[in-house]
N, C-alpha and C positions, 0 to 999 in steps of 0.2 A: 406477494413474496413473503415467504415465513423463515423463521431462522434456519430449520429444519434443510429447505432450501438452498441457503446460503451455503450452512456446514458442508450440501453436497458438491457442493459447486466448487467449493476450497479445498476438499479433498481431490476431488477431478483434476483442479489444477495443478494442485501438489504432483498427483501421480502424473501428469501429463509432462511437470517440469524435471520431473526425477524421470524420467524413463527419458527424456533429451538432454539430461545433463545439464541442467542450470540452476540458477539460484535465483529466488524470489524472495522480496522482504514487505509483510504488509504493513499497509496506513494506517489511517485514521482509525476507526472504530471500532473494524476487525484487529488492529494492532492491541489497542489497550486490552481487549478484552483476552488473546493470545496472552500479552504480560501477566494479566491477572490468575489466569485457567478459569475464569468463570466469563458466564455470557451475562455483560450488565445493561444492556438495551436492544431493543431493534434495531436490527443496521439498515439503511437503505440501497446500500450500493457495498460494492468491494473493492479497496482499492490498494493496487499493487503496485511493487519497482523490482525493475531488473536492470543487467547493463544493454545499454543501445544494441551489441554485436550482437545480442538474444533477440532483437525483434522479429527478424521475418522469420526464421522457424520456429518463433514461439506465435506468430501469427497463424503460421502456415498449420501447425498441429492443431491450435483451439477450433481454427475453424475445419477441421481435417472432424476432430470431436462434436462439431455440431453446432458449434459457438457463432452466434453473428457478426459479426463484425459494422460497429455503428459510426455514424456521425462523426465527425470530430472537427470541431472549428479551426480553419485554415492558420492563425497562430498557436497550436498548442499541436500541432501535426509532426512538428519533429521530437516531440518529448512525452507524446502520449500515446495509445490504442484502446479505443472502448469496444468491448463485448456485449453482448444478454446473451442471457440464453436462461429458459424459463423464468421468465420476467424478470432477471436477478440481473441487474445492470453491474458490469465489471468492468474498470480502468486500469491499465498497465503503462507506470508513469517510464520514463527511460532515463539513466542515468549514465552520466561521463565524466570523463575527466577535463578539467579544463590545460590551459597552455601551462601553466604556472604547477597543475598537479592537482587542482581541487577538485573533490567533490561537489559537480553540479548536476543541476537538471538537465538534458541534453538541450543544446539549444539557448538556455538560461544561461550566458558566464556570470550573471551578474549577481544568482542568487549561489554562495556557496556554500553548502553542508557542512557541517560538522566532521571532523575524520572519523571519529567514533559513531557514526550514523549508522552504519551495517554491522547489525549485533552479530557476531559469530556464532553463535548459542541456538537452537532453535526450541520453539516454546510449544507446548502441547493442551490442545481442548479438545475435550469431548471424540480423542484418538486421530486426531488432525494433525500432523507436525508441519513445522512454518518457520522460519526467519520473520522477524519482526524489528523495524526501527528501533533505536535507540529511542528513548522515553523524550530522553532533550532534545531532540529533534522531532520528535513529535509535537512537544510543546512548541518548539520555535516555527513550525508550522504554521499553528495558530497565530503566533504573536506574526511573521511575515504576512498573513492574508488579512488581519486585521490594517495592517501597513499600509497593505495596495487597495485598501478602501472596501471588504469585504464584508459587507453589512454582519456581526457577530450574529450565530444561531445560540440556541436555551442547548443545545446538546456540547456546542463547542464551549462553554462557560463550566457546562459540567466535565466536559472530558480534559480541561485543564484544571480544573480542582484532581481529578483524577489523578493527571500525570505527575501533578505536583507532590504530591502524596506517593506515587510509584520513586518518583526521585528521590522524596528525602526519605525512604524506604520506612513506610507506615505502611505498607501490602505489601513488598516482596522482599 
């Protein structure tokens, strides 16, 4: 899988959520790199959030587009949906509200978001437009799966040097 790949794959889904009317906000890698406008590693995977009420026709179109629809382990089944499609592994996380009003993971009440998590703004690479998380909640990302016992990667050390740097605005 190459970047080049990726780019098209996020375009595709761009257009595929703009022609059904929804909104998407990326993660991890592909997030920072959105914030930034430059591409600052290999991404392995892509990963996305929308709200719960978008799943089945945003299901129903990806794979309508050619997308496969994979695996997903029986606890992460109401908060998540993984695609490929030319080797490019794609996860589309689902978000709700909880009873109280919070932003959660669908499923999770226990983990809850940031209100400021869904940047209104959308960020532009390489003629891609995107919603992207909130940088603080990107980091707090990190810092909760560090929490739940997530063995830390060399990319996730850099990508919160990163974000910490996007926060106290040294890149944007």
């Amino acid at each position: 899988m190459t970047t080049d790949q990726h780019l098209k794959i996020l375009a595709e889904i761009s257009g595929i959520s703009e022609a059904i009317g929804i909104e998407f906000w990326l993660r991890g890698g592909w997030a920072i790199d959105f914030l930034l406008g430059k591409i600052t590693r290999p991404h392995d995977d892509i990963d996305l959030v929308t709200w719960i009420k978008n799943r089945q026709r945003l299901e129903d179109e990806l794979v309508k587009a050619g997308y496969e629809k994979t695996f997903v382990k029986e606890e992460f089944r109401d908060r998540q949906s993984d695609f490929r499609k030319e080797n490019v592994e794609i996860s589309f996380c689902y978000l709700s509200r909880s009873e109280d009003g919070n932003l959660i993971m669908n499923g999770l009440p226990e983990w809850i978001w940031r209100p400021d998590s869904l940047l209104p703004q959308t960020f532009i690479l390489n003629g891609i437009s995107a919603h992207v998380l909130n940088p603080k909640q990107l980091l707090e990302e990190k810092v909760v799966y560090e929490q739940i016992g997530r063995t830390p990667r060399k990319k996730d050390a850099e990508s919160k040097k990163i974000l910490h740097r996007i926060i106290d605005g040294k890149y944007i």
